[in-house]
C-alpha positions in Angstrom: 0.0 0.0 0.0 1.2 3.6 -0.7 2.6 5.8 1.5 -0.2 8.4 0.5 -3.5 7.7 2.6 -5.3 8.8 -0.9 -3.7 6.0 -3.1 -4.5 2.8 -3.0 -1.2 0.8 -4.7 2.4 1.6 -5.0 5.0 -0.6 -7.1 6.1 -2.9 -4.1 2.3 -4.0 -3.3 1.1 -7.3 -4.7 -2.3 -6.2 -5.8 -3.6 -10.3 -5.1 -2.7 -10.5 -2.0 -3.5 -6.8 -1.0 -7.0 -7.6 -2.0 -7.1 -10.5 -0.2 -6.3 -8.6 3.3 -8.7 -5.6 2.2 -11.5 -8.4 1.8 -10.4 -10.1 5.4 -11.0 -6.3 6.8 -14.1 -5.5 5.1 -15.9 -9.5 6.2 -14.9 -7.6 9.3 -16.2 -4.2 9.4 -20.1 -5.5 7.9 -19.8 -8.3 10.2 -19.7 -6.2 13.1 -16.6 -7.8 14.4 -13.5 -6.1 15.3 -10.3 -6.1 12.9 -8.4 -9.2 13.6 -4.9 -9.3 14.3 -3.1 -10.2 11.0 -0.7 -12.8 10.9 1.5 -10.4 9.2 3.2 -7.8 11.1 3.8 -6.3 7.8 0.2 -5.8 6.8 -0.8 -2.3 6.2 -4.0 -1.2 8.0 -6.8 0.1 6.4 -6.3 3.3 4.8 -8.6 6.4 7.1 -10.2 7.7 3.9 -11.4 4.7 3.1 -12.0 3.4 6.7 -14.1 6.8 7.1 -16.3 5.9 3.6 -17.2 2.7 5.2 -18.5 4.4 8.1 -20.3 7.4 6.6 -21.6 4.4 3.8 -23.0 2.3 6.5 -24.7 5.4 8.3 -26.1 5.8 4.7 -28.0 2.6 4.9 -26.2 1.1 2.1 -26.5 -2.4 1.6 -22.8 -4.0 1.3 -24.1 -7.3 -0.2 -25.2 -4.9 -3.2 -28.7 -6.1 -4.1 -29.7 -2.8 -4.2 -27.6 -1.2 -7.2 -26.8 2.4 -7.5 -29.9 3.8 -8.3 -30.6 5.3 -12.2 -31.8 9.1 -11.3 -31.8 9.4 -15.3 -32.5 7.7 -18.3 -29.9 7.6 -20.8 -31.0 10.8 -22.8 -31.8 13.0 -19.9 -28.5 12.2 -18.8 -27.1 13.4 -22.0 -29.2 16.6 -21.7 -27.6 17.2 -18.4 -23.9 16.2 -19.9 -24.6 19.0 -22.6 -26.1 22.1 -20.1 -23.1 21.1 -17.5 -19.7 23.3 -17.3 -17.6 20.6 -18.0 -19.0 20.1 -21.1 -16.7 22.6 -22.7 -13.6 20.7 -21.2 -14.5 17.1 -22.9 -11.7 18.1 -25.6 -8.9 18.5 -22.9 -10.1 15.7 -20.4 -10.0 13.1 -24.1 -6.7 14.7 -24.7 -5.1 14.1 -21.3 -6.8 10.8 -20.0 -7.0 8.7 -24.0 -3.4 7.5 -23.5 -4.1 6.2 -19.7 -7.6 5.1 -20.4 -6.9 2.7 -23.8 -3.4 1.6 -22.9 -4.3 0.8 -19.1 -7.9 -0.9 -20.8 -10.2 1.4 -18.3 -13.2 3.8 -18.6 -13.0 7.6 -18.7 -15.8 8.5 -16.4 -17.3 12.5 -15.8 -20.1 12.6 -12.9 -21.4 15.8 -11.9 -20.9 17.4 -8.4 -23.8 15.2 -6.9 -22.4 12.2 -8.1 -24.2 11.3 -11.0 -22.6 9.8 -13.9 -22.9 11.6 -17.0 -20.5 10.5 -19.8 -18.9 7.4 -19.9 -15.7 6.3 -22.8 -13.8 3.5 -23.2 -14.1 -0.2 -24.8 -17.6 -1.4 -25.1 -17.6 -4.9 -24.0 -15.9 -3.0 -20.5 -19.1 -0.7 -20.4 -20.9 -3.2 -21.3 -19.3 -5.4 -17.9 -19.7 -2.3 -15.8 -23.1 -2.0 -16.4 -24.1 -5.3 -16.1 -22.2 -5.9 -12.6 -22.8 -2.7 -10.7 -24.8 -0.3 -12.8 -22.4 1.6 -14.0 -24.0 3.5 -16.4 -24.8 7.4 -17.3 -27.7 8.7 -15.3 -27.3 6.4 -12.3 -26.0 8.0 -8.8 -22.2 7.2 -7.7 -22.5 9.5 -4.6 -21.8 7.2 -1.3 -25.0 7.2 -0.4 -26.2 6.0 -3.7 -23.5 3.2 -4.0 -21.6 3.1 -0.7 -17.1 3.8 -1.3 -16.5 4.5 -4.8 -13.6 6.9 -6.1 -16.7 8.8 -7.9 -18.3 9.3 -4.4 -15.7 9.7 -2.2 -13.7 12.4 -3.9 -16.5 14.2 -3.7 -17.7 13.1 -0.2 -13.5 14.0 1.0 -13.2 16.9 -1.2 -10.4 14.9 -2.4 -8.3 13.2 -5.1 -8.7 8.9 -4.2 -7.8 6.1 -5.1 -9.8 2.6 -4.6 -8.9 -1.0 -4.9 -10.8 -4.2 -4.7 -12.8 -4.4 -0.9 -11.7 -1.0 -0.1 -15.1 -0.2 -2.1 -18.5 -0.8 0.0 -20.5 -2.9 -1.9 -20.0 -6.6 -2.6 -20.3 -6.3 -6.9 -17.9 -3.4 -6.8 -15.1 -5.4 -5.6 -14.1 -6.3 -8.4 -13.2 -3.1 -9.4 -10.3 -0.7 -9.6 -11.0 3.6 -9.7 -9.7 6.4 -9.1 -11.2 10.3 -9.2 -10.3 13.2 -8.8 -12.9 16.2 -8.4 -13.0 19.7 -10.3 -13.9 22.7 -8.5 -15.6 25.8 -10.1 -13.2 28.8 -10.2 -16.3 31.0 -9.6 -17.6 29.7 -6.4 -14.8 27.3 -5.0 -18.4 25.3 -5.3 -17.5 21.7 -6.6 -18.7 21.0 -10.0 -17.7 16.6 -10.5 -15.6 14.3 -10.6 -12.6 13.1 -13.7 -12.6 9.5 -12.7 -10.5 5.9 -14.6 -12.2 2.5 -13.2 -11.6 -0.5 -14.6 -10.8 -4.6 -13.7 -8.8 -4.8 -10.7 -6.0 -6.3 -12.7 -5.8 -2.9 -14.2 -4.8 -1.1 -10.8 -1.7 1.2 -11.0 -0.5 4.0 -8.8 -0.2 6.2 -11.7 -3.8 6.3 -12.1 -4.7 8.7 -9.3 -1.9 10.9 -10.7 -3.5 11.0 -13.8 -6.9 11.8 -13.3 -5.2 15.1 -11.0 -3.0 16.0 -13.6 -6.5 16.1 -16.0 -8.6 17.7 -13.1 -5.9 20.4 -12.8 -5.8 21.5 -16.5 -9.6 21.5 -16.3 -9.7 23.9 -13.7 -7.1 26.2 -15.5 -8.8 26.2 -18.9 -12.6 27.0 -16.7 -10.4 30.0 -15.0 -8.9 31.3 -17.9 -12.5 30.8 -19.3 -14.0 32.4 -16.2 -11.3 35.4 -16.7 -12.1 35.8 -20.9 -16.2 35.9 -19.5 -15.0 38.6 -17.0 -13.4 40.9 -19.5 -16.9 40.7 -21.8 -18.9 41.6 -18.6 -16.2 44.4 -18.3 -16.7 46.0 -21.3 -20.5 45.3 -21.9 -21.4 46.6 -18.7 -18.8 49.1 -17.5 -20.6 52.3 -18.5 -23.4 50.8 -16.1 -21.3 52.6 -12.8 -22.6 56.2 -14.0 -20.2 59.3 -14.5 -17.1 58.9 -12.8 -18.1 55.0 -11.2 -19.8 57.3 -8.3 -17.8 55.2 -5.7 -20.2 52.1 -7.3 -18.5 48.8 -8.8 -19.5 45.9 -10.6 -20.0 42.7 -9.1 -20.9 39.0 -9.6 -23.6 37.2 -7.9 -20.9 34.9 -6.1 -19.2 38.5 -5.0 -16.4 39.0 -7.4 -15.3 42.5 -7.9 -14.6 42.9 -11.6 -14.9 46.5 -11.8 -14.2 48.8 -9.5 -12.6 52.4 -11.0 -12.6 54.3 -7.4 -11.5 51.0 -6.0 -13.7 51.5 -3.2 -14.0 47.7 -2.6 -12.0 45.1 -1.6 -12.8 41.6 -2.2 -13.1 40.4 1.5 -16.0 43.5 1.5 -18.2 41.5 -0.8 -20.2 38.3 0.4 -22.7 37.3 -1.8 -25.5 39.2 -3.5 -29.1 38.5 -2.6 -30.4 37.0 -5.2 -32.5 40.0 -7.8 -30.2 42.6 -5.4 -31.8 45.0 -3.4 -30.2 46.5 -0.2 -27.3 45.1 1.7 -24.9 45.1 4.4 -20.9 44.6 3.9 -19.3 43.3 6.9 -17.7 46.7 7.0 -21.0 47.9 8.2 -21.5 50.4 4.6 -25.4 50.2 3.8 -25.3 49.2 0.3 -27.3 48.8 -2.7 -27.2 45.7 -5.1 -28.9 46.6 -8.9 -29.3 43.4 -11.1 -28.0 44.0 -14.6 -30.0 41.6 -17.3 -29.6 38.1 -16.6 -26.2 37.4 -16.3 -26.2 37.3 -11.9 -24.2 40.8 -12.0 -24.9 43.7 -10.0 -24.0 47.3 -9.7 -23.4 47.7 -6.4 -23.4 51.5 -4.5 -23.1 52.8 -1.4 -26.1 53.9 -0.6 -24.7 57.3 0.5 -24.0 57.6 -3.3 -25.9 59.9 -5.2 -27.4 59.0 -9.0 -26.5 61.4 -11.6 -30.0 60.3 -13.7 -32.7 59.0 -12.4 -32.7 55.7 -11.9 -34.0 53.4 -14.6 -37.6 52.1 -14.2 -38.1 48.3 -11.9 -40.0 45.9 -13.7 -41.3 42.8 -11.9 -42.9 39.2 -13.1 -44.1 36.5 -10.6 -44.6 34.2 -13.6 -44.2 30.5 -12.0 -46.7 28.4 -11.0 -50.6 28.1 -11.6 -51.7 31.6 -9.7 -52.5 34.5 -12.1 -49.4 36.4 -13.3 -48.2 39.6 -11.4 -46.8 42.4 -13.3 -45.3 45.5 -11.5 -43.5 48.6 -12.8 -41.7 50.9 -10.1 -44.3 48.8 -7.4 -47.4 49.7 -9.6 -49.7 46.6 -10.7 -50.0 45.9 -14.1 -52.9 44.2 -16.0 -51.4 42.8 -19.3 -52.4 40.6 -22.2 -51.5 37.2 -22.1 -49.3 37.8 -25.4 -47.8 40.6 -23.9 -46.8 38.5 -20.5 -45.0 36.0 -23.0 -43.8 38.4 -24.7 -42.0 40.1 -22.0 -41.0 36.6 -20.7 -39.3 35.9 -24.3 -36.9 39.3 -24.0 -36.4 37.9 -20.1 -35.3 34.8 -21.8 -33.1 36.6 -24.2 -30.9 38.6 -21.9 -33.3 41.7 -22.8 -33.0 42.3 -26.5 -34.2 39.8 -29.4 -35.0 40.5 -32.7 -38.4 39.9 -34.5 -38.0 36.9 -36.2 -36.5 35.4 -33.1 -39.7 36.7 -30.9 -42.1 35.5 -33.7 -40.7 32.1 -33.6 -40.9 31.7 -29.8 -44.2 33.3 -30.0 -45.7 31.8 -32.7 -43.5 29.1 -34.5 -43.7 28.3 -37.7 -46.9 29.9 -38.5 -46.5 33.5 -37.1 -45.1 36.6 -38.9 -42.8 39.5 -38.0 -45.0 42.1 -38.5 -47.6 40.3 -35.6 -44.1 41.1 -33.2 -44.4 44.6 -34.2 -47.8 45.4 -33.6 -47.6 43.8 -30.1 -44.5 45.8 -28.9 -45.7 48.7 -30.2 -48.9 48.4 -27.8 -46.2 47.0 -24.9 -44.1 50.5 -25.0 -47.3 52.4 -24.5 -48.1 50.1 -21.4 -44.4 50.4 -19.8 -43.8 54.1 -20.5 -39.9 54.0 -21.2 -39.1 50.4 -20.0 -38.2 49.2 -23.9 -36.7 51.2 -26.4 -38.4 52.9 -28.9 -36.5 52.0 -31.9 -36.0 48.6 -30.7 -36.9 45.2 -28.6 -34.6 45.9 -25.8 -35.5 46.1 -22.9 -34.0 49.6 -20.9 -35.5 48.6 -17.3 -34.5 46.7 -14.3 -36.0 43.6 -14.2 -36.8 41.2 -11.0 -38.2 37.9 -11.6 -39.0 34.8 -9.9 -37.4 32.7 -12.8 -34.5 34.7 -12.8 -34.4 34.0 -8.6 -34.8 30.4 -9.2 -32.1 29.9 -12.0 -29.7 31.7 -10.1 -30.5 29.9 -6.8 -29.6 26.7 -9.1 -26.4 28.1 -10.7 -25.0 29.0 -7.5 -25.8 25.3 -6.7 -28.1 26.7 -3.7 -30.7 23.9 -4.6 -33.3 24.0 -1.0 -33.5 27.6 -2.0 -34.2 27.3 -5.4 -37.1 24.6 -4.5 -38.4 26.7 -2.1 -38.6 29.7 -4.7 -40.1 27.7 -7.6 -43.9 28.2 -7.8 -44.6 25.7 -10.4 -44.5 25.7 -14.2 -43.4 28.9 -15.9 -46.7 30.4 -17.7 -47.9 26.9 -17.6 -51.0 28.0 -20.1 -49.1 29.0 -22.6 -48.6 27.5 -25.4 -45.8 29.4 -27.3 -43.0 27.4 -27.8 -40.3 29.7 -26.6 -42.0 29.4 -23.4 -43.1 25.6 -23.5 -39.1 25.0 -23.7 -37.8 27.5 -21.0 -40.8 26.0 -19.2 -39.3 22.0 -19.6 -35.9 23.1 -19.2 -36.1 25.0 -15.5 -38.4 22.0 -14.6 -35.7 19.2 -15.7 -33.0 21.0 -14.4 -34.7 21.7 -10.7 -36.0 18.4 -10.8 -32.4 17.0 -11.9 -30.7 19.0 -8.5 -33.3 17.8 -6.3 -33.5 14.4 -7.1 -29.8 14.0 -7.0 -29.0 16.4 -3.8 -30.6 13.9 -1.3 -31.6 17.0 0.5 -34.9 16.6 2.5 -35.8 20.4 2.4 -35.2 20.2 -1.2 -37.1 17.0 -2.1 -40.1 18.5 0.2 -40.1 21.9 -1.7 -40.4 19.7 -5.0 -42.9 17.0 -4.3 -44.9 20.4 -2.8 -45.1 21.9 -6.3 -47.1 21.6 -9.3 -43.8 20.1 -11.2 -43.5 17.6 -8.6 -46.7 16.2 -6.7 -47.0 13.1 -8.8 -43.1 12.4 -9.2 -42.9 8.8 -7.5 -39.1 9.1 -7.6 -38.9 12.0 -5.8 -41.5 11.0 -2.7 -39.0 7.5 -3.0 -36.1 10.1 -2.3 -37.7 12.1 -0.1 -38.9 9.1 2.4 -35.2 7.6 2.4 -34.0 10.9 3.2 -36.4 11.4 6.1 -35.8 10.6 9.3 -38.0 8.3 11.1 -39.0 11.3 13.6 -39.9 13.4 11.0 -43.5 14.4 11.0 -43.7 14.5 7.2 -42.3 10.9 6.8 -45.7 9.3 7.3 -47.1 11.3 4.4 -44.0 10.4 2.0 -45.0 7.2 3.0 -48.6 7.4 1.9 -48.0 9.0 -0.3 -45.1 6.9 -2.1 -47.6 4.0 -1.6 -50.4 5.4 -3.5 -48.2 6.5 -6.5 -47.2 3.3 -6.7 -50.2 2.2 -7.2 -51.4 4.3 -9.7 -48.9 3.6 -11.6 -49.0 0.0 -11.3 -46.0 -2.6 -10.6 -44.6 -2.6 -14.4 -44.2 1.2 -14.0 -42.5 1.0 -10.7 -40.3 -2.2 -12.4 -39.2 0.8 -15.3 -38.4 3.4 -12.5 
């Protein structure tokens, strides 16, 4: 065994007879016995990463014996859809290029998961996918998080914050054994918020000590090409939104929802001065005790932030408002005042929302009206819209000129900034769910999938509560399923997850549970 507590190998260890002791010690541990004293002085003890997997697995309620597999949170497709919206996406080139050499000549899989745990693409040779999935369901859309499948590199390194290696019994469950991984995880430049896991598995013949260097090697480029990324994305805020801070910055800067500082002429702030922004802004409090206010700027999570001392030279820009989630009537406001719009015009607004603010006709008539709709229907619409929010969108144009609050704005960035209770307890319910448009039919779908997605996979009570509450989620059986294992057995609202689980089940009948 290495010296290193995180890998699991190093060229003096006979991997046979290593996995022979880590067996002895894991018959052990679920046997509720106490380690035996080897016969070798020479045997290394069980690593503590992996020693405090086993316990934090077992607290989990996973079964070692592994006759309940990690469970499949996603069909192949919708696991797909989720590879394609996620950060690392953009990396795939770079992690091929660093991890094709390792992966083909060593005969293992290349494995991404998100930062819950959930596989989402997996490469390598198909008759070893093919093995993987068959043995342990080791497959795109099903949950590698410990809780979902007990010591695994996948959920460990997320679970430890921390590049692992695992051999043989050192994983949890009885099928896994078999098995050699190691992961390494990849942590958003932004936030310092964890966004997945790099990880190699294969056969246990295939271990090597090399791996775990690897996979860190590949998670470290990762993270350089999302910061120089993140620093490229900075510069465009920069110069799209600079001449937001007024004449002479007026002691305001601009700022990112997670609190980054990228502008700041009067350099007034400092970046231990900014925690995060309240979601839509609004007034705040810096820990220097300056009363604040935060300004939301489109829909990128940006502010313009200004002490509140600070004094406008123009008036400030009109506030428009939509409460647009869920199956209550729609609330419009502008500067606090209710207004009472068309249903076209509510979409229509929503459509610019969607758009960062600005769209052109065409693009609004095909969200509006697909196929079948013309320009000139766009035209007559916003014309009547600029009469009904006096200055809020430009007269020569569809851009919108106004601060705008909204509660799918609040939700999506509740769910960037990975704050997923929050974001459950924000949604409402479907966006504009009569509407029919098709701009807002796929918005709709796609903040649905991708709350649902962070809920299901979060094993977060609140979360799973706020979901199964809603509209979106009061008939999802998989959900209640996850909410009742999350639950303690104290918890008043276990007995309905229970009833509640039952009677979906049900409904849906056994062959429908079986495809679950």
């Amino acid at each position: 065994m290495s010296r290193s507590p995180w890998v699991a190998v190093d060229a003096t260890t006979i991997p046979a007879k290593r996995a022979r002791e880590l067996r002895d010690a894991w018959e052990d541990f679920v046997g509720g016995r106490p380690a035996q004293e080897s016969e070798d002085a020479g045997t290394p003890p069980l690593r503590g990463p992996i020693a405090d997997s086993w316990l934090r697995s077992r607290d989990a309620g996973v079964d070692p014996t592994g006759r309940q597999a990690a469970p499949s949170v996603l069909e192949l497709q919708g696991a797909r859809a989720r590879w394609d919206a996620h950060p690392l996406a953009a990396a795939a080139p770079l992690i091929a290029q660093c991890m094709a050499e390792a992966s083909v000549e060593a005969d293992q899989l290349l494995v991404i998961s998100d930062a819950d745990g959930m596989l989402l693409r997996i490469h390598g040779d198909a008759q070893l996918r093919s093995r993987a999935a068959d043995d342990m369901n080791f497959v795109e859309g099903a949950l590698w998080s410990e809780s979902g499948a007990g010591t695994n590199a996948v959920g460990t390194a997320l679970a430890a914050e921390h590049a692992v290696q695992v051999f043989a019994a050192e994983h949890f469950t009885e099928p896994v054994q078999r098995w050699t991984c190691a992961a390494a995880p990849i942590t958003d430049p932004d936030t310092g918020r964890l966004l997945g896991v790099i990880d190699l598995t294969g056969d246990i013949s295939s271990v090597h000590p090399h791996s775990l260097s690897v996979v860190v090697a590949t998670a470290r480029a990762v993270e350089e090409l999302l910061r120089r990324g993140l620093q490229e994305r900075d510069d465009r805020l920069r110069a799209r939104y600079g001449n937001r801070l007024g004449p002479e910055a007026q002691g305001a800067a601009l700022i990112t929802g997670s609190g980054r500082v990228l502008l700041d002429p009067k350099q007034h702030w400092s970046l231990t001065d900014v925690a995060a922004i309240p979601v839509g802004g609004g007034r705040l409090y810096l820990p220097s005790g300056i009363e604040a206010i935060a300004e939301p700027v489109e829909d990128d999570d940006l502010y313009v932030v200004r002490p509140s001392r600070a004094r406008f030279a123009s008036p400030a820009p009109p506030r428009l408002e939509l409460h647009v989630l869920g199956d209550v009537p729609p609330r419009i406001s502008l500067d606090g005042a209710p207004l009472h719009l068309r249903p076209r015009h509510i979409e229509l607004l929503m459509l610019l929302l969607l758009h960062g603010g600005r769209a052109s006709a065409d693009v609004l008539c095909a969200d509006l009206y697909g196929d079948e709709g013309h320009p000139a229907s766009i035209r007559v619409e916003m014309s009547r819209l600029r009469r009904l929010l006096h200055g809020a969108i430009e007269p020569e144009a569809y851009h919108l000129t106004c601060e705008i609050d909204s509660d799918v704005r609040q939700v999506r960035a509740l769910l960037g900034r990975n704050a997923i209770a929050d974001a459950a307890a924000a949604y409402g319910g479907p966006l504009l769910p009569d509407s029919n448009a098709p701009g807002i039919e796929r918005a709709r779908d796609e903040l649905d999938a991708w709350l649902r997605q962070a809920v299901i996979t979060s094993d977060d009570a609140d979360a799973l509560w706020s979901w199964v509450r809603s509209p979106s989620g009061e008939h999802d059986l998989i959900a209640w399923r996850r909410l009742l294992a999350a639950l303690d057995y104290t918890d008043p609202r276990r007995s309905l997850a229970a009833a509640r689980t039952a009677a979906l089940r049900r409904s849906f009948g056994d062959g429908a549970v079986a495809d679950l």
